[in-house]
N, CA, C and O atoms as a Tinker XYZ file with bonds, in Angstrom:
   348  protein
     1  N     -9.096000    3.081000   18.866000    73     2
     2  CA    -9.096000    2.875000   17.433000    64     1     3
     3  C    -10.388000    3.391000   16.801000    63     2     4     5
     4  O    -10.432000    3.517000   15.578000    81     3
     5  N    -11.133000    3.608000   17.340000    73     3     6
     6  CA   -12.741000    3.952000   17.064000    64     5     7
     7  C    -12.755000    5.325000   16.697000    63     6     8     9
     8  O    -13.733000    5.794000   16.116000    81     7
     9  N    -11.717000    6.041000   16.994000    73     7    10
    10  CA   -12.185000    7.818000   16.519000    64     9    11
    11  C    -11.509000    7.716000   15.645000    63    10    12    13
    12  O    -11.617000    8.692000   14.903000    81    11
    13  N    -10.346000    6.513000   15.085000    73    11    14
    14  CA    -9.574000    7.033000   14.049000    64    13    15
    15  C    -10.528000    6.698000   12.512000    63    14    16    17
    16  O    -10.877000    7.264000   11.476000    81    15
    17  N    -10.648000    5.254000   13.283000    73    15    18
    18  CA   -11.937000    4.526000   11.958000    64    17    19
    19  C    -12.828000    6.059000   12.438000    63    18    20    21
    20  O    -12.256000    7.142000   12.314000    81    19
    21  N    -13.585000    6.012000   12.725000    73    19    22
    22  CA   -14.515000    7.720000   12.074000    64    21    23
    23  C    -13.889000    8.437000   11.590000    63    22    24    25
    24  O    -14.416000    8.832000   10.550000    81    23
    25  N    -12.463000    9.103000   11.887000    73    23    26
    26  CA   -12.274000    9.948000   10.717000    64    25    27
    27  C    -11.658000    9.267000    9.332000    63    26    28    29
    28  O    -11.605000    9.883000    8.268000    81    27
    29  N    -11.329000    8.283000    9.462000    73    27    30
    30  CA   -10.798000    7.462000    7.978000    64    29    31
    31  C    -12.054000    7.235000    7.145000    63    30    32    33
    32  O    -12.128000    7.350000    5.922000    81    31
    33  N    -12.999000    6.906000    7.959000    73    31    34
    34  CA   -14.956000    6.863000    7.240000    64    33    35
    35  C    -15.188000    8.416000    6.483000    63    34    36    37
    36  O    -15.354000    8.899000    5.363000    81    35
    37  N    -15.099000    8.741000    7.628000    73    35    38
    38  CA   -15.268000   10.768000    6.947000    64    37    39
    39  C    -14.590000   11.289000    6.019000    63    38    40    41
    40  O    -14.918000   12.361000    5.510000    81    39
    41  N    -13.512000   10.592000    5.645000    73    39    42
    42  CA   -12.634000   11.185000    4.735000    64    41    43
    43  C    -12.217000    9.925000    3.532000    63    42    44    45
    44  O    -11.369000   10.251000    2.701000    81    43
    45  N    -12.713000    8.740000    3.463000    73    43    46
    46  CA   -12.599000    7.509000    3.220000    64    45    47
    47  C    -12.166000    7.896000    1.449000    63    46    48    49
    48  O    -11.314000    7.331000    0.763000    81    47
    49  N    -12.758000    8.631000    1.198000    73    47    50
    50  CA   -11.975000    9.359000   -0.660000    64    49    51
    51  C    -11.074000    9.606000   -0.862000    63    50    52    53
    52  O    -10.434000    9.204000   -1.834000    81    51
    53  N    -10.510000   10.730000    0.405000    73    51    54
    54  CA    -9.263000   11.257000    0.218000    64    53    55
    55  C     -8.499000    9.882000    0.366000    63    54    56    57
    56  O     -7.634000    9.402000   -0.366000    81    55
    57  N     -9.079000    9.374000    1.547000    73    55    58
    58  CA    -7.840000    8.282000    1.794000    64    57    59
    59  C     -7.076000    7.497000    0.567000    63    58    60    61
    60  O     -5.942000    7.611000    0.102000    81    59
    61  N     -8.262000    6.595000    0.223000    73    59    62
    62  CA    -8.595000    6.038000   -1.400000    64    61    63
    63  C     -7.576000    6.521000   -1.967000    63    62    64    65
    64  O     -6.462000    6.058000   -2.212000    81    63
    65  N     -8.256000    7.890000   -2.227000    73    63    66
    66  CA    -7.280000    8.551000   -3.470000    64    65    67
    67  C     -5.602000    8.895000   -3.087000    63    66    68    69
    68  O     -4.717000    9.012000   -3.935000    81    67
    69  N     -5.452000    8.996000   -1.877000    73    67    70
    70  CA    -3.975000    8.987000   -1.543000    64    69    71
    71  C     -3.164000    7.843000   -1.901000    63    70    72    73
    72  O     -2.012000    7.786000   -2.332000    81    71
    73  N     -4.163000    6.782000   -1.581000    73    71    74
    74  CA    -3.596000    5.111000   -1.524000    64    73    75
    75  C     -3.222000    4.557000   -3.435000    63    74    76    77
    76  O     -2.392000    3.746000   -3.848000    81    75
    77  N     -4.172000    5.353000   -4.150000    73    75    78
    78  CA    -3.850000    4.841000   -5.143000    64    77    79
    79  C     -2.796000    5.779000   -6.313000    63    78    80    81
    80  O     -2.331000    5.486000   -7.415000    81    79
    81  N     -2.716000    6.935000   -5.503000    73    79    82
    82  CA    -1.701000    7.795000   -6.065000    64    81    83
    83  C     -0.336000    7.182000   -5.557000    63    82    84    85
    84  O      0.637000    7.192000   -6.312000    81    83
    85  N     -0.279000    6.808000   -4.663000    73    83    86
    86  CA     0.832000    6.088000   -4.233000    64    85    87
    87  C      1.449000    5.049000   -5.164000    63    86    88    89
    88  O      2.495000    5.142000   -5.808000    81    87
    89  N      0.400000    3.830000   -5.085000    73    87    90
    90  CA     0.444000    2.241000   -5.831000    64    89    91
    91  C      1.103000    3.332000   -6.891000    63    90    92    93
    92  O      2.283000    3.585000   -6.647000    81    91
    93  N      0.624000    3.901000   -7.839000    73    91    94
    94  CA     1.006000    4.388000   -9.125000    64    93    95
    95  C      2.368000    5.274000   -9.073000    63    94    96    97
    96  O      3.259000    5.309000   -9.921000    81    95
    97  N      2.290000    5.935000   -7.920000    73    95    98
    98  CA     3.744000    6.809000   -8.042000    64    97    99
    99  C      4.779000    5.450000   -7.901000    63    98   100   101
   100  O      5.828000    5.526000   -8.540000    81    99
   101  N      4.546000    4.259000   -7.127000    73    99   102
   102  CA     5.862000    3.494000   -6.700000    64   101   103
   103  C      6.355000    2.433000   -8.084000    63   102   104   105
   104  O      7.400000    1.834000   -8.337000    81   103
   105  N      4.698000    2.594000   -8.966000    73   103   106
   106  CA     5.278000    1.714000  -10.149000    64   105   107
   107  C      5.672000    2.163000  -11.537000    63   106   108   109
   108  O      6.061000    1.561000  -12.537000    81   107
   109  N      5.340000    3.950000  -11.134000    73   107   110
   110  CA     6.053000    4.333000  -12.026000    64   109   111
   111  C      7.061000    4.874000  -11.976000    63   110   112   113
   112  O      7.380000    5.471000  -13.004000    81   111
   113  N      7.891000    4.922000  -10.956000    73   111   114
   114  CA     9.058000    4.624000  -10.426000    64   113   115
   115  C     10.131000    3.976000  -10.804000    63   114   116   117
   116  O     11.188000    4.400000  -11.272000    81   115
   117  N      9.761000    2.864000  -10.553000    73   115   118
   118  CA    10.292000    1.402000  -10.853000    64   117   119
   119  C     10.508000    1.403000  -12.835000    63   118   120   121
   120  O     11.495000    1.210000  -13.546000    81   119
   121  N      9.009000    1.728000  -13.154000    73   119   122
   122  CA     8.990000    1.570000  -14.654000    64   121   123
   123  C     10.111000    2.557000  -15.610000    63   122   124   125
   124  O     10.619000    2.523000  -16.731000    81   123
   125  N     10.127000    3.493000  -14.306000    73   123   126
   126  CA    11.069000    4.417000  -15.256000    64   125   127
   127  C     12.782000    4.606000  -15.059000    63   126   128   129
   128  O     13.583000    5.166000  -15.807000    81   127
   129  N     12.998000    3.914000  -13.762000    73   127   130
   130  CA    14.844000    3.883000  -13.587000    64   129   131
   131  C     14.671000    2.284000  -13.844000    63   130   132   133
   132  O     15.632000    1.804000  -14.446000    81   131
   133  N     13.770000    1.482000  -13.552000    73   131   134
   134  CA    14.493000    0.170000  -13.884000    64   133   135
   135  C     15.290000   -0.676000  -12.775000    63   134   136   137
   136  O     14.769000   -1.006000  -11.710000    81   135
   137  N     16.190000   -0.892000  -13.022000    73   135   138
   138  CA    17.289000   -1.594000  -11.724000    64   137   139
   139  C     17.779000   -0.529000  -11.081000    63   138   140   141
   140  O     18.504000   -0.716000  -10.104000    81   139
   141  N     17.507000    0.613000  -11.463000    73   139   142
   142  CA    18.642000    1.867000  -10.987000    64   141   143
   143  C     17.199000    2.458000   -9.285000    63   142   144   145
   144  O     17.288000    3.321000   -8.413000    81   143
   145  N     16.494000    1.782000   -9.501000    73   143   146
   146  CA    15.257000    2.324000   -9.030000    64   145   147
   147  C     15.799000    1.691000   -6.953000    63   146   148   149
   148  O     16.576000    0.817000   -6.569000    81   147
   149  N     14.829000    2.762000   -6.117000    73   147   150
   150  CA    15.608000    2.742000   -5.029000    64   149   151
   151  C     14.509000    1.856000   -4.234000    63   150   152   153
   152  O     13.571000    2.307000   -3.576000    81   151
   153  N     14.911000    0.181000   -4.488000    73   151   154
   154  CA    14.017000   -0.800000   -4.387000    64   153   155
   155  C     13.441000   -0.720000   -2.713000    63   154   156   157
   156  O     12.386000   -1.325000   -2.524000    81   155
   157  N     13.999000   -0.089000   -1.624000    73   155   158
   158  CA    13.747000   -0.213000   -0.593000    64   157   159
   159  C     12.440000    0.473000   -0.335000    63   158   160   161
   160  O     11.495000    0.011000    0.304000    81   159
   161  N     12.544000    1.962000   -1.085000    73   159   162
   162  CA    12.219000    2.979000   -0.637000    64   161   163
   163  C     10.622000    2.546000   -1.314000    63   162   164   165
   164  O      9.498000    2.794000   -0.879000    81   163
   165  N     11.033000    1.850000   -2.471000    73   163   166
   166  CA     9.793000    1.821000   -3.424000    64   165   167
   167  C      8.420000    0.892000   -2.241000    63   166   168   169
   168  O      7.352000    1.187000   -1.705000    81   167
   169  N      9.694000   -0.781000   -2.383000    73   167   170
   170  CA     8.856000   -1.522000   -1.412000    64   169   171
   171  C      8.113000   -0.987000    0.045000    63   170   172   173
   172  O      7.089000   -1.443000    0.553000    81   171
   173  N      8.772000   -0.134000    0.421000    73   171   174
   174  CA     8.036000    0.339000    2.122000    64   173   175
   175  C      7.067000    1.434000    1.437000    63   174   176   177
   176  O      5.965000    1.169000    1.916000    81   175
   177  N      6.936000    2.391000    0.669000    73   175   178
   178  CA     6.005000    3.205000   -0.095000    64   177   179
   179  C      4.575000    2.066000   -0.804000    63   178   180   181
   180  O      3.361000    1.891000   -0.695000    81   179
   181  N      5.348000    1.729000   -1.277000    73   179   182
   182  CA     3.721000    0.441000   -2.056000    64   181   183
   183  C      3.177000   -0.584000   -0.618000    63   182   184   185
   184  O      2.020000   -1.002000   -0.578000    81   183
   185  N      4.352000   -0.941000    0.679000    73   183   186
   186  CA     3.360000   -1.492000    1.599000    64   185   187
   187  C      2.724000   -0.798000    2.227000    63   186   188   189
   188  O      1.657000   -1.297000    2.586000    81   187
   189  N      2.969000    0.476000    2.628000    73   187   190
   190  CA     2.172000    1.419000    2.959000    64   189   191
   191  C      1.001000    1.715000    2.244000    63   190   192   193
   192  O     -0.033000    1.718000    2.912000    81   191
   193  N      0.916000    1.956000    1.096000    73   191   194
   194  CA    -0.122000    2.145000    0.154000    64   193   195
   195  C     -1.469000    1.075000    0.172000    63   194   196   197
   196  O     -2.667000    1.361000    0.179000    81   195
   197  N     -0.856000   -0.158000    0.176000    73   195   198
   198  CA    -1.395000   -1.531000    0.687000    64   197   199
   199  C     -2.181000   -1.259000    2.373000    63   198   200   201
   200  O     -3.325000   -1.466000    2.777000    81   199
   201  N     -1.376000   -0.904000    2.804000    73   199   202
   202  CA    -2.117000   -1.104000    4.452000    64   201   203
   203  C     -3.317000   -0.077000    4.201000    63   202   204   205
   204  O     -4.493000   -0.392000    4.383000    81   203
   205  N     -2.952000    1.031000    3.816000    73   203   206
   206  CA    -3.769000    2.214000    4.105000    64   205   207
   207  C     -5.522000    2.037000    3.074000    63   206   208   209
   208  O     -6.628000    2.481000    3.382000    81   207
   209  N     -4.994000    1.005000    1.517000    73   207   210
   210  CA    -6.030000    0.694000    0.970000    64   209   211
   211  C     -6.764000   -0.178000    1.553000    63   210   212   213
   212  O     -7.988000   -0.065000    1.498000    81   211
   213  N     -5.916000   -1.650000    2.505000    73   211   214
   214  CA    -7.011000   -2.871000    2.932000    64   213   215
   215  C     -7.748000   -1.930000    3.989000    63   214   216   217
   216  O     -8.975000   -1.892000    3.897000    81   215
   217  N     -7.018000   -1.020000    5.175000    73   215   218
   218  CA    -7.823000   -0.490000    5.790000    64   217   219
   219  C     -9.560000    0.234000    5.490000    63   218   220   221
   220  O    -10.603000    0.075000    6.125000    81   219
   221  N     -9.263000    1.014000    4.301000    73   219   222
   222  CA   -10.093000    1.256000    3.928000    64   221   223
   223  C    -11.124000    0.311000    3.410000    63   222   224   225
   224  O    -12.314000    0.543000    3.618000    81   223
   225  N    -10.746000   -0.708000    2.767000    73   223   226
   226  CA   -11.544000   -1.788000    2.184000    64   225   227
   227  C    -12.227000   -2.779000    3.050000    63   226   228   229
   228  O    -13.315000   -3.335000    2.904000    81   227
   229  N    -11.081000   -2.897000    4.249000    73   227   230
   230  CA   -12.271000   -3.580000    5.772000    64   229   231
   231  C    -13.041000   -2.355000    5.882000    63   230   232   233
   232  O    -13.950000   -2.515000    5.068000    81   231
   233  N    -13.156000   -1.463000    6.314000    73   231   234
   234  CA   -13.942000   -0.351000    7.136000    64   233   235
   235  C    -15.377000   -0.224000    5.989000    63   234   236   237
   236  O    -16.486000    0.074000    6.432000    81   235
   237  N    -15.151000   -0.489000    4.540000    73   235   238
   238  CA   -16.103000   -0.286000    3.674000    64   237   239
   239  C    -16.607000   -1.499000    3.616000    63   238   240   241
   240  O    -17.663000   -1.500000    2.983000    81   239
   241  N    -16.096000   -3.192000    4.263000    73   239   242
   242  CA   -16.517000   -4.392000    4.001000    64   241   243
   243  C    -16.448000   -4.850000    2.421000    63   242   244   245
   244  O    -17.375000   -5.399000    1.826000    81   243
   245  N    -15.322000   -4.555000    1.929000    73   243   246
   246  CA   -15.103000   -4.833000    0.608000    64   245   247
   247  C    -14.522000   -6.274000    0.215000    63   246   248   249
   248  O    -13.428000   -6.250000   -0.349000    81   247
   249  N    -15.024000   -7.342000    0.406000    73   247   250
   250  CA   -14.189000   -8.520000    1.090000    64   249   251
   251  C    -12.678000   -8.478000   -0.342000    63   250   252   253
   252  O    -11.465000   -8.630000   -0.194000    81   251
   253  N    -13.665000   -8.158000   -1.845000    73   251   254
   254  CA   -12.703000   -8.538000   -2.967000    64   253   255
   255  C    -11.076000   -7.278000   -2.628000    63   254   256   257
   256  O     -9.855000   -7.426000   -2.573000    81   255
   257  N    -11.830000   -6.388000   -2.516000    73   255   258
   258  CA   -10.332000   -5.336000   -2.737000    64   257   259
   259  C     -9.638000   -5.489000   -0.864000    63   258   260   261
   260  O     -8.464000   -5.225000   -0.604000    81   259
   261  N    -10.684000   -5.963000    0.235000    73   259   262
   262  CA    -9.526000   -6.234000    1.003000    64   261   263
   263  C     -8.805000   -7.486000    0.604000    63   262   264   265
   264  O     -7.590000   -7.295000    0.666000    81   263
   265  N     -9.082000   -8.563000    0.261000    73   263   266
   266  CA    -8.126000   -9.606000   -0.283000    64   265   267
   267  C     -7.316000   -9.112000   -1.247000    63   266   268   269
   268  O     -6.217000   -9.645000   -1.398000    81   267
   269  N     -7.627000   -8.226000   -1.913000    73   267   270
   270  CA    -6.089000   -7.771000   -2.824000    64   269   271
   271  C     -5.264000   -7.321000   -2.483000    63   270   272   273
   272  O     -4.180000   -7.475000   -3.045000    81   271
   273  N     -5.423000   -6.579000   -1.424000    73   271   274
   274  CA    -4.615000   -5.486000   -0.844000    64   273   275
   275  C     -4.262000   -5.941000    0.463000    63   274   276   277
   276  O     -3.139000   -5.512000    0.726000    81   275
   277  N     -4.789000   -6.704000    1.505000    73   275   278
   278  CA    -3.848000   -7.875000    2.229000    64   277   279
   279  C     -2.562000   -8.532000    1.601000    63   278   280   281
   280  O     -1.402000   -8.597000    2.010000    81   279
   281  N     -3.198000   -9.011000    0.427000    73   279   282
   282  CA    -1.930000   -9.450000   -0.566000    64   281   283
   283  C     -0.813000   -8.799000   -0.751000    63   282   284   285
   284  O      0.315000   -9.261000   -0.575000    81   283
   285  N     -1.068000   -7.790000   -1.082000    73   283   286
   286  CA    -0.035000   -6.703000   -1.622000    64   285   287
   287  C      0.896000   -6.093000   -0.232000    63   286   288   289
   288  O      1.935000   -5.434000   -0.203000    81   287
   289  N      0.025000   -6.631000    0.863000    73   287   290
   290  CA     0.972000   -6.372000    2.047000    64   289   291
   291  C      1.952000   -7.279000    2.181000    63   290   292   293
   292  O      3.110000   -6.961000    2.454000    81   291
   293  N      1.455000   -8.783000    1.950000    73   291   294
   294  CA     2.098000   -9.619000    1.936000    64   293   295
   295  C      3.142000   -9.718000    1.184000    63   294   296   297
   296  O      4.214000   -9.996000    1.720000    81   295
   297  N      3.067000   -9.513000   -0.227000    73   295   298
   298  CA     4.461000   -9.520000   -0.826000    64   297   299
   299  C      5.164000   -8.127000   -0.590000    63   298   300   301
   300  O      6.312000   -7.964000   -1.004000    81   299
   301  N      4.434000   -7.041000    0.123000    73   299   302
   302  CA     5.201000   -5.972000    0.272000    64   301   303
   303  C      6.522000   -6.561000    1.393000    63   302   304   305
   304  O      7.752000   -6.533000    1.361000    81   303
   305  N      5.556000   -7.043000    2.277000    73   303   306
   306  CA     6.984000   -7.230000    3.740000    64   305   307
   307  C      7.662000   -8.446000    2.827000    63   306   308   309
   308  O      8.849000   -8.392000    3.147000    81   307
   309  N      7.527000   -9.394000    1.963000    73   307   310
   310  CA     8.557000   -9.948000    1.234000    64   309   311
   311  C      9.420000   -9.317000    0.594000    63   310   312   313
   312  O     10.521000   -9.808000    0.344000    81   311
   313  N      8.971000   -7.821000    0.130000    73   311   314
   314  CA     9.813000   -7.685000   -0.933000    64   313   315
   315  C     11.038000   -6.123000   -0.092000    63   314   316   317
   316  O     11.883000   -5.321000   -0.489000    81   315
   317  N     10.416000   -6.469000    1.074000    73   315   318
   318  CA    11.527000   -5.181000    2.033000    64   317   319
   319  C     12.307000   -6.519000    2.758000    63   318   320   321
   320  O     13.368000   -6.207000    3.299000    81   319
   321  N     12.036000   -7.567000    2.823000    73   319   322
   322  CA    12.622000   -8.655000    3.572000    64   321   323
   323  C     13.552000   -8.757000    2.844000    63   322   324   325
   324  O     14.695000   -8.633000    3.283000    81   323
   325  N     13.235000   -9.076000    1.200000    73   323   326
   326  CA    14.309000   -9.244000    0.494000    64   325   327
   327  C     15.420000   -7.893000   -0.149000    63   326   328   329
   328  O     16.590000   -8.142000   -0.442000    81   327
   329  N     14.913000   -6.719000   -0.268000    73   327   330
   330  CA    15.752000   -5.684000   -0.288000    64   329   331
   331  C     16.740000   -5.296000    0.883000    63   330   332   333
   332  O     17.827000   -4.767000    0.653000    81   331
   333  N     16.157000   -5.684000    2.531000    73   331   334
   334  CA    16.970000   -5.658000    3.132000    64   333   335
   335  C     17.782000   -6.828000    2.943000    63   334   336   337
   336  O     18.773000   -6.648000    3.651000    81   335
   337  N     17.872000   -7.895000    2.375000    73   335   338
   338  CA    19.002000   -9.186000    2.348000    64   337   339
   339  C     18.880000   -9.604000    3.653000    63   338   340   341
   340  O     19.892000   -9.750000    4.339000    81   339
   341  N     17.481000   -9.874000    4.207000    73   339   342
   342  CA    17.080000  -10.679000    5.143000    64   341   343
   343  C     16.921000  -12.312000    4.670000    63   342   344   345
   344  O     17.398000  -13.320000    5.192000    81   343
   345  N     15.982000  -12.145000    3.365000    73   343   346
   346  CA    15.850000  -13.457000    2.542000    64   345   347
   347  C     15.944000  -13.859000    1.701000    63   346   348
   348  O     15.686000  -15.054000    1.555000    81   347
């Protein structure tokens, strides 16, 4: 796990900036079909976005934005739990 954390450090912007182009592509998504919107695809895209930001936010010791973005994992696997009609 140690060479990957170095290159996620080395590149820790791009990452960032991938992670939050994401959050924004999945909610403007949503904002723009509405119910018609492809809730699965959205939820596994925004938990991804989530993992890839807390990662970054442990590796930088960010305690506030990793607690947000733990979060956002958390209701992510709720909200693929519930798109699959698991719960």
């Amino acid at each position: 796990m140690k060479p990957i954390n170095q290159f996620v450090r080395k590149n820790i912007k791009t990452f960032e900036l991938v992670g939050v182009v994401m959050r924004i592509s999945s909610f403007s998504l949503v904002s723009w079909l509405g119910p018609a919107s492809p809730f699965m695809f959205v939820w596994i895209f925004n938990t991804t976005d989530a993992v890839l930001l807390s990662w970054c936010s442990v590796l930088k010791k960010d305690k506030a934005y990793t607690l947000l973005n733990v979060f956002w994992v958390i209701i992510g696997v709720v909200g693929i739990l519930k798109a699959a009609g698991s719960i």
